[in-house]
C-alpha positions, 0 to 999 in steps of 0.5 A: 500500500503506497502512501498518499505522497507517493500516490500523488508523485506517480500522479504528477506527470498525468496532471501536466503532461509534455508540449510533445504529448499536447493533442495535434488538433490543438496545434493545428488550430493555433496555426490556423488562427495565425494563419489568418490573422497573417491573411488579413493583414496582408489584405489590408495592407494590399488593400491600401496599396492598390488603392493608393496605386488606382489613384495615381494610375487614373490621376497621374499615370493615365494623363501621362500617357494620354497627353503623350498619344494627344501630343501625335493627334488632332484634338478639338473635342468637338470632332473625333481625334485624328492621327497627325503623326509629327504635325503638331511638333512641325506646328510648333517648330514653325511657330516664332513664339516658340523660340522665344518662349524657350528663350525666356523660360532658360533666362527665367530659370538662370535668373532664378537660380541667381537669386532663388537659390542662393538667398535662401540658403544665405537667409538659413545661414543668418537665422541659424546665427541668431540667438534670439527670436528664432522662432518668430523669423522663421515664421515671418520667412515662411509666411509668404509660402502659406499664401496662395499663389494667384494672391500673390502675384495680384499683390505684387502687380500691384506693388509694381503699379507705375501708377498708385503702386508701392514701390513707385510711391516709396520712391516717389517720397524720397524723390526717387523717380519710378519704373516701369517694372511690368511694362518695360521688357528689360525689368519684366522678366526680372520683376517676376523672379523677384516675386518668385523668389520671394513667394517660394523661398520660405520652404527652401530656407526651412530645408536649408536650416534643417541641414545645418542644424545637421553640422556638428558644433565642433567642426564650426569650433574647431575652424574658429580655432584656426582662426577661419573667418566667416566665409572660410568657415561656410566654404570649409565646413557649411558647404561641404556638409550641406552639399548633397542638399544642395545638389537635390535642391538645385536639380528640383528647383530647375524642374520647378522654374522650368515650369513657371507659369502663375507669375507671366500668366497673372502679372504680364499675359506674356508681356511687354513686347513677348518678353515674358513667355514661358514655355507653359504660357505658350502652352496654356495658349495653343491649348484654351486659346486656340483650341489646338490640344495636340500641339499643347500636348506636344510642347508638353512632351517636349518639356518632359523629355527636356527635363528628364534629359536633364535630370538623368545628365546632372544625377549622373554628374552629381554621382561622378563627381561624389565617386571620384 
């Protein structure tokens, strides 16, 4: 007769058998409980990504393609598309707008590229010296972005008014005679930069203070040391840390100039004299103006081909450059 202590050792095992011994139907259901939870979650996560592709299939990629099978057809929406072949681009080669339109768009950007690219970062580079109100600067610099941009060019028109205008009275009142800034083809096209510029300055500038918040302090202490001045100190250590920003920066604000169109528009309607129309002007025209969709299609090819021509020569220079 065994005691009741050893009657509950033998019972031992039987209470709480092995993960060997557990039943196959148990672990069975658990893997297909897995099984579906990992299903569902998979769907959803498909489930979102198609539809975020459906959109831009239908709101990016179809126009895309589209607008390239237009660029080769007769399009009036009023008659059935016609295939013209080159038609349309042989129309635009012969049209005398057309080099001009390129003309200044590539003057536009240039010009551009003088003030709007290197105000900004020289204005980020004055703001990270700042000690005090950081904060409120950066707004004020920002601020001009949050307006939209027909309003600002509506204001800016008006700041140049050879009339009642801004910038006419304020040198009017300390005996300054004024210009004619939107009417004189030698001050249009600069007069628009400036608005440009200063319309879209405040989000590169904010890009720019990112970045050299980026820079280690002890670079800067370390060229104070040596007893490198403030341009030795941006050439030496701001610049080279701030270079890839830079690169990306310049190639999209090329992209971007390239296809201006608000300020020309609203400001001068392309004038005085054609002196300020851009290449999305001329196409706006040939498209709303003249009922010539095809030809509108073609400008607009012919600009998606220039700046991807361009942006695959400058990632290939940029990428040469860092390699060597």
């Amino acid at each position: 007769m065994s005691s009741p202590r050893s009657s509950s050792l033998l019972a031992w095992p039987a209470a709480k058998p092995s993960r060997a011994g557990r039943p196959a139907a148990s672990r069975e259901e658990r893997r297909r409980t897995r099984l579906r939870r990992e299903l569902k979650e998979n769907v959803t996560a498909y489930g979102l990504l198609c539809a975020a592709l459906v959109v831009f299939a239908l709101f990016s990629w179809y126009p895309i393609v589209r607008g390239v099978l237009l660029s080769f057809q007769q399009v009036d929406f009023v008659n059935a598309p016609t295939w013209v072949g080159f038609d349309n681009f042989s129309r635009l080669f012969a049209d005398p707008l057309f080099g001009v339109a390129w003309r200044n768009t590539l003057l536009f950007t240039g010009l551009a590229l003088v003030f709007g690219f290197a105000v900004p970062f020289f204005t980020a580079v004055l703001l990270n010296e700042l000690r005090h109100a950081k904060a409120f600067f950066r707004l004020a610099v920002y601020l001009p972005v949050m307006l939209p941009p027909v309003v600002t060019a509506l204001m800016w028109k008006w700041f140049y008014d050879p009339g009642p205008g801004l910038f006419n009275s304020a040198l009017g009142a300390v005996g300054l005679p004024g210009g004619q800034w939107l009417d004189s083809s030698g001050t249009a096209m600069l007069s628009l930069v400036f608005v440009s510029t200063w319309a879209n300055m405040g989000s590169t500038t904010l890009i720019y203070l990112a970045a050299l918040g980026t820079i280690p302090g002890e670079l800067y202490e370390a060229a104070e040391l040596d007893g490198a001045g403030l341009w030795k100190r941006l050439r030496h250590v701001t610049f080279p840390q701030t270079r890839f920003v830079l690169l990306v920066l310049l190639l999209l604000q090329v992209v971007a100039t390239m296809q201006v169109f608000t300020e020309p528009y609203v400001m001068t309607g392309g004038g005085p004299d054609d002196s300020t129309v851009t290449v999305l002007l001329l196409l706006y025209r040939y498209a709303f103006v003249y009922n010539d969709f095809g030809s509108a299609s073609a400008m607009s090819l012919l600009l998606f081909v220039a700046l991807g021509v361009f942006s695959a020569w400058y990632v290939r220079l940029t990428r040469k450059a860092d390699q060597s």
